[in-house]
VOPAGU-2260 file (C-alpha; in pm, 1 decimal, decimal comma):
REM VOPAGU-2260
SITE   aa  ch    i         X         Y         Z
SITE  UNK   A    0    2053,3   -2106,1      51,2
SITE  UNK   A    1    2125,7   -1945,7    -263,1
SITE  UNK   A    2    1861,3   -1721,5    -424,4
SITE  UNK   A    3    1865,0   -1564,4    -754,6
SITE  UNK   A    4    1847,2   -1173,6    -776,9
SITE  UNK   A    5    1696,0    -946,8   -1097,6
SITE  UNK   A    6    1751,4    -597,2   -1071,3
SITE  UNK   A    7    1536,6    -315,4   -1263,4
SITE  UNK   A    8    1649,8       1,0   -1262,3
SITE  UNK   A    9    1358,7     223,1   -1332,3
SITE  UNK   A   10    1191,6     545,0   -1236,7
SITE  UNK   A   11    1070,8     601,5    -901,7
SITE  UNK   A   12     710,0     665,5   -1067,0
SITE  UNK   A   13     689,3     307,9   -1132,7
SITE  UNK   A   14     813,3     181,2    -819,0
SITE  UNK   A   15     451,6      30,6    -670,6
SITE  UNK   A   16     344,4    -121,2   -1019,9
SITE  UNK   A   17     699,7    -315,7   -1110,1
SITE  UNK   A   18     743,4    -377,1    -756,1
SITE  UNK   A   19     419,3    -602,7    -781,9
SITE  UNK   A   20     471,1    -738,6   -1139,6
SITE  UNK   A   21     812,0    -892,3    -946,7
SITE  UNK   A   22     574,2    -992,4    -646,1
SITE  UNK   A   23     290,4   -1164,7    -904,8
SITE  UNK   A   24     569,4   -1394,5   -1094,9
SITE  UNK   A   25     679,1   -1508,6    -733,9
SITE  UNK   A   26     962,5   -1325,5    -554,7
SITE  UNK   A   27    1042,3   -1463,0    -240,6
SITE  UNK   A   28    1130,6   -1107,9    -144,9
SITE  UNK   A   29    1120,4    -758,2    -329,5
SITE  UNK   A   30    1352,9    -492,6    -192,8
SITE  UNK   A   31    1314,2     -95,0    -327,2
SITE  UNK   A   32    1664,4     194,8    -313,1
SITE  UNK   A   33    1530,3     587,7    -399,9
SITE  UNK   A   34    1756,7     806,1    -451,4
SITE  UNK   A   35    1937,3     954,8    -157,5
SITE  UNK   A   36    2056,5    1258,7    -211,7
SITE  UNK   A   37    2040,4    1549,6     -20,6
SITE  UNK   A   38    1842,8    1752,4    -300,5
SITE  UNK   A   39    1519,4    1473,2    -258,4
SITE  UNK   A   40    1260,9    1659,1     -76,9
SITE  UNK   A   41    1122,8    1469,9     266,2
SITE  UNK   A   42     865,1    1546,7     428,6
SITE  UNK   A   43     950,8    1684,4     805,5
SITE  UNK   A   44     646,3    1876,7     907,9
SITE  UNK   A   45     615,2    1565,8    1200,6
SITE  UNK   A   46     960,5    1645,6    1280,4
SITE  UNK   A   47    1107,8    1305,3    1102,1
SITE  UNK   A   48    1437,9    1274,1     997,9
SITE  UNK   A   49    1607,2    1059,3     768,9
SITE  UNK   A   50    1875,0     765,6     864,5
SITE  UNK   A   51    1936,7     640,2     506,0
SITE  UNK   A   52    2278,3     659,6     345,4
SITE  UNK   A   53    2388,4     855,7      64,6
SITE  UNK   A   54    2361,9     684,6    -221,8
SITE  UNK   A   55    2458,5     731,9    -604,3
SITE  UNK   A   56    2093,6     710,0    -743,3
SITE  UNK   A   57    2016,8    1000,8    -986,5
SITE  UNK   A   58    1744,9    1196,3    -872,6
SITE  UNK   A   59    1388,4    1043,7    -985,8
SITE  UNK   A   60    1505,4     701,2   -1064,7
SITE  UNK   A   61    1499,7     396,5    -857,3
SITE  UNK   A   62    1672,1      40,9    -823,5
SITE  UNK   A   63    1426,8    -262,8    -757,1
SITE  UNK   A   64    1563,5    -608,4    -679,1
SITE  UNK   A   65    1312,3    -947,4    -675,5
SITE  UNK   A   66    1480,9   -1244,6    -534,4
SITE  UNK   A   67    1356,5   -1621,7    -622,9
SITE  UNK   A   68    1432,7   -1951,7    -506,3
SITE  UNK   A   69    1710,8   -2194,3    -662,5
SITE  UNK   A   70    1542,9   -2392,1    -971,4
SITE  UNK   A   71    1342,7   -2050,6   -1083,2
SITE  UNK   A   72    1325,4   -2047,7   -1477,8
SITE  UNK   A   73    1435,9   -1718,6   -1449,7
SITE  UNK   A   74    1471,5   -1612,0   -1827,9
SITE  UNK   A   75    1106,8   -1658,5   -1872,2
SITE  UNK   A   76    1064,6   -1461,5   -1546,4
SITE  UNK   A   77    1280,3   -1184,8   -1743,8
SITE  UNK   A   78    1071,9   -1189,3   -2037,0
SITE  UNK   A   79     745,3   -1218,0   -1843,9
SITE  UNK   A   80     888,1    -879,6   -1653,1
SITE  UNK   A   81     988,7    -689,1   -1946,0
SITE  UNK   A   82     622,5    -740,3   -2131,2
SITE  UNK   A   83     464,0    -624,7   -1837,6
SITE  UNK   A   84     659,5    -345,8   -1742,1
SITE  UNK   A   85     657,1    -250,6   -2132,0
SITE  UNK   A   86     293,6    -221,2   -2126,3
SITE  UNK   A   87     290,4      35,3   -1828,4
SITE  UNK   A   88     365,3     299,7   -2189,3
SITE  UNK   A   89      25,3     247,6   -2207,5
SITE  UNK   A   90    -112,5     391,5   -1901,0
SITE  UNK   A   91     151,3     676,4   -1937,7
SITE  UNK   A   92     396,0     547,8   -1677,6
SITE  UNK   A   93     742,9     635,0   -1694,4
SITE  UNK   A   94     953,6     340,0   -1696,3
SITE  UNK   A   95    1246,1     554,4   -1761,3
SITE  UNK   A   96    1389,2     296,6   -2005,8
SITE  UNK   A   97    1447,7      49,7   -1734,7
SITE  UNK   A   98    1791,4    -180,2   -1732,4
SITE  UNK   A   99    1822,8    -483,5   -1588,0
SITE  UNK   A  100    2050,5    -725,6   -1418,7
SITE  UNK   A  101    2074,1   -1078,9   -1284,1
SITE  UNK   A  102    2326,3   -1278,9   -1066,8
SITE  UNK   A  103    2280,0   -1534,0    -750,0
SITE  UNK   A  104    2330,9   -1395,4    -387,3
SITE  UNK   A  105    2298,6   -1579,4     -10,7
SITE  UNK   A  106    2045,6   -1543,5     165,4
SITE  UNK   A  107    2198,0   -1266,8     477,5
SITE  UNK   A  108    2318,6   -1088,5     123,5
SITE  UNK   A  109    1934,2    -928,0     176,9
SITE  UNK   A  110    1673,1   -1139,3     361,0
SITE  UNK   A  111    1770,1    -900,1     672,0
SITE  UNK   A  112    2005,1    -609,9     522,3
SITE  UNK   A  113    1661,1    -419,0     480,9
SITE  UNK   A  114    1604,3    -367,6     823,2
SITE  UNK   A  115    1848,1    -133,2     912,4
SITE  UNK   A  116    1665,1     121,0     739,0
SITE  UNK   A  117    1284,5      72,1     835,5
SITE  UNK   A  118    1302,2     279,0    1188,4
SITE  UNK   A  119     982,4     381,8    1357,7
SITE  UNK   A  120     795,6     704,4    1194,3
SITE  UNK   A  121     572,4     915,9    1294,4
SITE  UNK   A  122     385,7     963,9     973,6
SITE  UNK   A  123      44,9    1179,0    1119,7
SITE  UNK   A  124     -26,5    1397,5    1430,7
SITE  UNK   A  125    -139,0    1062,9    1623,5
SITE  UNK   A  126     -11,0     770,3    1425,5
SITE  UNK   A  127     361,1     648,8    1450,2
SITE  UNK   A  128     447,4     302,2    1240,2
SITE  UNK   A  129     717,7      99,0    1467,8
SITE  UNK   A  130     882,1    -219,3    1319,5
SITE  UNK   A  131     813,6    -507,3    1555,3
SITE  UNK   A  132    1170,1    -554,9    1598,5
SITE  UNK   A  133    1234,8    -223,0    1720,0
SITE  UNK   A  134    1257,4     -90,8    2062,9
SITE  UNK   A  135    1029,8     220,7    2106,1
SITE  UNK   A  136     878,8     441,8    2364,5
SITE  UNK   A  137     557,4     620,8    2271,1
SITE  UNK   A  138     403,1     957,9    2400,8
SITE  UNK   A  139      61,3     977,9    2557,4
SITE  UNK   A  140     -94,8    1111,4    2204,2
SITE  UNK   A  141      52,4     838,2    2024,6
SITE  UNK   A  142     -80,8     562,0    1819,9
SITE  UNK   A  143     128,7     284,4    1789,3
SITE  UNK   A  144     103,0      73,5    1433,1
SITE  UNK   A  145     293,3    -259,8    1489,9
SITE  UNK   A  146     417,3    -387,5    1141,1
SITE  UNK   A  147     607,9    -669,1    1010,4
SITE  UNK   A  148     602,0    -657,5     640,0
SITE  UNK   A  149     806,6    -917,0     547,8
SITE  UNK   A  150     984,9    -851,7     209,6
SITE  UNK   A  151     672,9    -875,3      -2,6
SITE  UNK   A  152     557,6    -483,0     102,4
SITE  UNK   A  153     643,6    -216,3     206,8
SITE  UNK   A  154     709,8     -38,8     498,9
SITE  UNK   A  155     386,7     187,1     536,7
SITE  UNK   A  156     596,2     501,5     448,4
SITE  UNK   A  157     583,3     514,0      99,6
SITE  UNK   A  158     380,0     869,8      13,5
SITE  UNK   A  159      84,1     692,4    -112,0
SITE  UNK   A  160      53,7     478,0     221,4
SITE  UNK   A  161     145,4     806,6     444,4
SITE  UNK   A  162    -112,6     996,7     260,6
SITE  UNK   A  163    -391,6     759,9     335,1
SITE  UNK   A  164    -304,4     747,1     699,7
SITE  UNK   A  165    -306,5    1099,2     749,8
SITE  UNK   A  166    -628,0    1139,6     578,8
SITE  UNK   A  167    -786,5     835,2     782,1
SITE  UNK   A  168    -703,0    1039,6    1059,2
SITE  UNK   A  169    -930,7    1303,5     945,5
SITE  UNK   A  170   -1219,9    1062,5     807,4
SITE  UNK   A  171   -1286,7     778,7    1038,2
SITE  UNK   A  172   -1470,4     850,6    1335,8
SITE  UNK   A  173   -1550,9     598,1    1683,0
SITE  UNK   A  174   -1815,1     340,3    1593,8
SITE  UNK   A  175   -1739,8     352,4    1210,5
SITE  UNK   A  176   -1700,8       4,1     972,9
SITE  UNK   A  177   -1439,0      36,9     711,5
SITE  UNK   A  178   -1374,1    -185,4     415,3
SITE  UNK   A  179   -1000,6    -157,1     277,6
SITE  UNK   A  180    -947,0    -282,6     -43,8
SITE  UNK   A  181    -615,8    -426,9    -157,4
SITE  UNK   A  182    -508,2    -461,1     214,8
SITE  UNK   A  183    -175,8    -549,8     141,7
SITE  UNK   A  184      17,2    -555,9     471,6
SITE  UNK   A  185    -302,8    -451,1     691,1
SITE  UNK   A  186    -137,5    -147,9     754,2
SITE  UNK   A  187    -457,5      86,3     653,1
SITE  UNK   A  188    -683,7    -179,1     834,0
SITE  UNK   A  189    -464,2    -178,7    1124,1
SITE  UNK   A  190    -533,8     255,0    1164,4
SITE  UNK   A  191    -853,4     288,3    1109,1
SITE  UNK   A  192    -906,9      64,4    1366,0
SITE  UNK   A  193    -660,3     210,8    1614,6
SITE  UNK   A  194    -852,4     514,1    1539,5
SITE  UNK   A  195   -1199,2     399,1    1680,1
SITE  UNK   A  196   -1357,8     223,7    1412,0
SITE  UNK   A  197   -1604,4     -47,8    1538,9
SITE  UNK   A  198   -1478,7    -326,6    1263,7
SITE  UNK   A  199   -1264,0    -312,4     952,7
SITE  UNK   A  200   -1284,0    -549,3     675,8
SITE  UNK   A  201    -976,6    -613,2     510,9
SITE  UNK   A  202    -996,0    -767,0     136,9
SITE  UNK   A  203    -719,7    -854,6    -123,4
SITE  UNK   A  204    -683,1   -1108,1    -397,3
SITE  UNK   A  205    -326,8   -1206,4    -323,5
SITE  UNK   A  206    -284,3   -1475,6     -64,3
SITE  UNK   A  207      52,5   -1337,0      57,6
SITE  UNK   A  208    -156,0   -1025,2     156,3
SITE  UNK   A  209    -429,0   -1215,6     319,8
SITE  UNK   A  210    -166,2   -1389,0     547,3
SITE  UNK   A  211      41,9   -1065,7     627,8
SITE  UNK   A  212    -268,8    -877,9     681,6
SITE  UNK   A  213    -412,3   -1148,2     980,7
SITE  UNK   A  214     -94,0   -1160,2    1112,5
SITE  UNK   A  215      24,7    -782,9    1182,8
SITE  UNK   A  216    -366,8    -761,8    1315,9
SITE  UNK   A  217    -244,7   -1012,1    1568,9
SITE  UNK   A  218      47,3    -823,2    1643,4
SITE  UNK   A  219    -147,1    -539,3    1735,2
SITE  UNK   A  220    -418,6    -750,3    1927,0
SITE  UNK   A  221    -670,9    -626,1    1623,1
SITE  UNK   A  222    -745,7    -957,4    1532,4
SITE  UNK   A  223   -1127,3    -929,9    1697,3
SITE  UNK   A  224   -1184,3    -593,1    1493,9
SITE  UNK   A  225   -1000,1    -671,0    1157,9
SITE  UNK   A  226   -1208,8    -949,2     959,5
SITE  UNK   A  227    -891,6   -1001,4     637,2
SITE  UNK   A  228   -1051,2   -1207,4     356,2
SITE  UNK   A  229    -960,1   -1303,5      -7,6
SITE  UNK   A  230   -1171,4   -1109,1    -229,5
SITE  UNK   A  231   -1255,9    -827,6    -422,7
SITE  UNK   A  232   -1555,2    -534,3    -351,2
SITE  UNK   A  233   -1780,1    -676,8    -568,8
SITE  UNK   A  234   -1713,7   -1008,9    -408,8
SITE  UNK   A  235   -1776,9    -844,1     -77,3
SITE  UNK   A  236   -2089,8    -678,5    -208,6
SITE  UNK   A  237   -2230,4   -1031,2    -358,2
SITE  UNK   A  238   -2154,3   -1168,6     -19,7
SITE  UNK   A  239   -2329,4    -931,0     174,5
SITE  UNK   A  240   -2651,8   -1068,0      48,7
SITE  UNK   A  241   -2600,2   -1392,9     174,2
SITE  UNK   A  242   -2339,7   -1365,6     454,0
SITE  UNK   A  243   -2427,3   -1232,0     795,4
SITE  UNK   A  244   -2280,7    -930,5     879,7
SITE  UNK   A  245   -2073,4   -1097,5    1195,5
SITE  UNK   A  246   -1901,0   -1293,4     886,0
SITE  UNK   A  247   -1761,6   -1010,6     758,0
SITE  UNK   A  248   -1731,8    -819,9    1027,0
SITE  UNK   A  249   -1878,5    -507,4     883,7
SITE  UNK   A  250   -2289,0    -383,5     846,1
SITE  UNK   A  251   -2285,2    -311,9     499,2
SITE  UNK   A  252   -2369,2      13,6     392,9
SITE  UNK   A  253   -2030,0      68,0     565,2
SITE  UNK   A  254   -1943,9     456,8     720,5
SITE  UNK   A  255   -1586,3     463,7     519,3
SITE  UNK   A  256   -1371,1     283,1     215,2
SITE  UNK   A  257   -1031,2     319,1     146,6
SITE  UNK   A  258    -836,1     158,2    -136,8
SITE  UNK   A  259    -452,1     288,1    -203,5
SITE  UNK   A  260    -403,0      79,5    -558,9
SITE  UNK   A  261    -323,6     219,4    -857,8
SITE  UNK   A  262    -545,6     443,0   -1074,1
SITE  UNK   A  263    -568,8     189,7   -1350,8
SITE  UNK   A  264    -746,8     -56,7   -1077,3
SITE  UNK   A  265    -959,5     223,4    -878,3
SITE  UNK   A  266   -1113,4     312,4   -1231,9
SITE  UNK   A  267   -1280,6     -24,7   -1238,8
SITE  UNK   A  268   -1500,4     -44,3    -915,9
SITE  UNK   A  269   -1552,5     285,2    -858,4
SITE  UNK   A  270   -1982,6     201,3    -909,2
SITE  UNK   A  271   -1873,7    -115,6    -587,8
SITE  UNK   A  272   -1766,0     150,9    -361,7
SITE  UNK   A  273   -2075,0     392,1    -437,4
SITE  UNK   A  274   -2298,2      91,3    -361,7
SITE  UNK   A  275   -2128,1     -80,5     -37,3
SITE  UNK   A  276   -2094,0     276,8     101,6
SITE  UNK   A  277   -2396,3     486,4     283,2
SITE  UNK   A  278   -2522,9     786,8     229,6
SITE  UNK   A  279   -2266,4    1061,6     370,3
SITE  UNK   A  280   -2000,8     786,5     372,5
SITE  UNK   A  281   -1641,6     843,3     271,6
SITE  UNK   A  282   -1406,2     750,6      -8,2
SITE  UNK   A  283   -1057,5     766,1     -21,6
SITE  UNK   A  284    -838,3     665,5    -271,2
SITE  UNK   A  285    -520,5     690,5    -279,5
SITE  UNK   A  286    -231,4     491,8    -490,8
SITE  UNK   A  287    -295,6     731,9    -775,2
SITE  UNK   A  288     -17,5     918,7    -981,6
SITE  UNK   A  289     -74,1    1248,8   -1039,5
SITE  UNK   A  290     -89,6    1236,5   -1440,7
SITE  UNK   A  291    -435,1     998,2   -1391,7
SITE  UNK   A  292    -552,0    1259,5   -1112,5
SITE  UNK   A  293    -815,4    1379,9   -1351,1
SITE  UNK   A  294    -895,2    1040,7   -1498,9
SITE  UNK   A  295    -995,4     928,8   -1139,2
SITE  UNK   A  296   -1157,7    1252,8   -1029,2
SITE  UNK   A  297   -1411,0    1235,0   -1318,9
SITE  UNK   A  298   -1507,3     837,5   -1261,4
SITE  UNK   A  299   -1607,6     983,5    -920,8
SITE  UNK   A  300   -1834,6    1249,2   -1051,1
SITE  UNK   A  301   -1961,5    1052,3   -1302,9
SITE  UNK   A  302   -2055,3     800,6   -1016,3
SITE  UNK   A  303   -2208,9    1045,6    -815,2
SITE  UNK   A  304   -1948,1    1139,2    -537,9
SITE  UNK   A  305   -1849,1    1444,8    -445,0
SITE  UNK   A  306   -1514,3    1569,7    -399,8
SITE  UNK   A  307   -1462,3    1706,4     -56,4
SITE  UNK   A  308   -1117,6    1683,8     -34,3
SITE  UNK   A  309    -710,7    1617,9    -215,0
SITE  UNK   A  310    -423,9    1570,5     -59,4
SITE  UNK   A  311     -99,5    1587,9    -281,7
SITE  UNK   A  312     273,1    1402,3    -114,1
SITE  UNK   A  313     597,0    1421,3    -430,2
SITE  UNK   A  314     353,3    1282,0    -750,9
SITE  UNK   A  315     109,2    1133,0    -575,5
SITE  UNK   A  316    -247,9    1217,0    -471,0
SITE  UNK   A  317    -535,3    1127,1    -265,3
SITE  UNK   A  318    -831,0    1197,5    -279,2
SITE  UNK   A  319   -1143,8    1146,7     -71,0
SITE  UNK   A  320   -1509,3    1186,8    -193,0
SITE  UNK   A  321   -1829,5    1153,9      16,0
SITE  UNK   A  322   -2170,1     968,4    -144,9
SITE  UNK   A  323   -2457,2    1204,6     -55,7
């Protein structure tokens, strides 16, 4: 099968939001290239070390390829792409005057090419992500994240992602319910649980998400303590009044929330997460760029959390703020 490929060469600040405008007008598959050079700061601190090639990316930018199925209209899917990611000027994100290509490719030219480069990681003190396909043997301290993205996410290494895990690690305790908002793969779902929570509830608008989501719970025989639905927090919240808890999975007030989108979205239910959490309960948000840092820090004040703690990875921050 023959697929046709549209390339955007950006900035890797706008990696997460282009990489779902491509995923929103239908990709079959979305594949991301940073640059490789030896100059890019990683993070080693876990003693991780880096397998990917050299490659002639300038420093900062980024090349992101969508792939659709034969029969796509794929100049309106070009113009539908450039209005979008023209309108990220408006939240301040640097596109980096982005360029872009098209052409056809088969399908081994990148359904599985990927692969070779997602290796298991261990991204905290206790959690280490391992691609199902992978062969890996785990230490005694070790907590094991089974993940099969697909090509519609990521990997669960992306400094946003990693940030969130590592703070999880810190935040949940045994016996807590979580709610993670904008699930995605399940991969934030998937830790907290690992970590002792009593039930998370995984929610996301995008069906794609839903399905990944139930399915890497499976993988990880989490399917009994991850509830994934297809909502939002304040659908959650309007369905706590009428659903039983064991529908959801979660007693709401819950003990913990976590939501890695992008600052633009966490702005807008930041008054949902005050309400579905309890007093004492924890916050953390993650997905945000640090340029809207300060916009997100105040809509938490202003809502009556309290900052307790920010983590920073490259550009990105997360923080985590408590309701008292």
């Amino acid at each position: 099968m023959r697929w046709h490929e549209i390339t955007v060469h950006t900035t890797e600040e706008a990696i997460e939001m282009i990489s779902n405008f491509i995923h929103e007008l239908g990709a079959g598959g979305v594949s991301i290239e940073e640059s490789g050079t030896l100059n890019k700061q990683r993070d080693t601190s876990l003693g991780q070390w880096y397998e990917l090639p050299l490659n002639d990316i300038p420093e900062g930018r980024a090349v992101i390829k969508g792939y659709f199925a034969q029969g796509t209209e794929m100049d309106t899917i070009l113009d539908n792409l450039k209005a979008s990611i023209e309108q990220l000027r408006d939240f301040d994100i640097d596109t980096g005057n982005p360029a872009y290509e098209m052409r056809e490719v088969d399908d081994e030219d990148w359904a599985n090419a990927w692969k070779q480069y997602f290796k298991p990681i261990r991204v905290s003190e206790r959690l280490t992500i391992k691609p199902t396909w992978e062969e890996y043997t785990a230490s005694p301290d070790e907590l094991i994240l089974e993940l099969d993205p697909g090509m519609a996410f990521g990997t669960g290494t992306h400094a946003t992602t990693a940030l969130c895990l590592r703070t999880l690690e810190k935040v949940v305790q045994p016996g807590d319910d979580v709610i993670d908002v904008g699930t995605g793969s399940g991969i934030l779902s998937i830790a907290a649980a690992k970590l002792g929570a009593r039930h998370v509830l995984a929610v996301d608008l995008d069906p794609v998400a839903v399905s990944s989501a139930t399915e890497n719970a499976k993988l990880n025989q989490l399917n009994n303590q991850i509830t994934v639905k297809l909502s939002d927090l304040l659908g959650v919240l309007k369905a706590s009044e009428t659903e039983a808890s064991d529908q959801l999975g979660v007693t709401i007030p819950v003990q913990v929330v976590v939501a890695n989108i992008l600052a633009e979205i966490i702005l807008l239910f930041v008054g949902d997460v005050y309400e579905v959490l309890q007093p004492g309960g924890y916050y953390v948000a993650s997905g945000i760029i640090t340029a809207k840092e300060a916009d997100v820090e105040k809509a938490l004040v202003a809502a009556n959390f309290t900052i307790v703690e920010k983590n920073y990875d490259s550009d990105w921050v997360v923080i985590v703020a408590r309701k008292l």
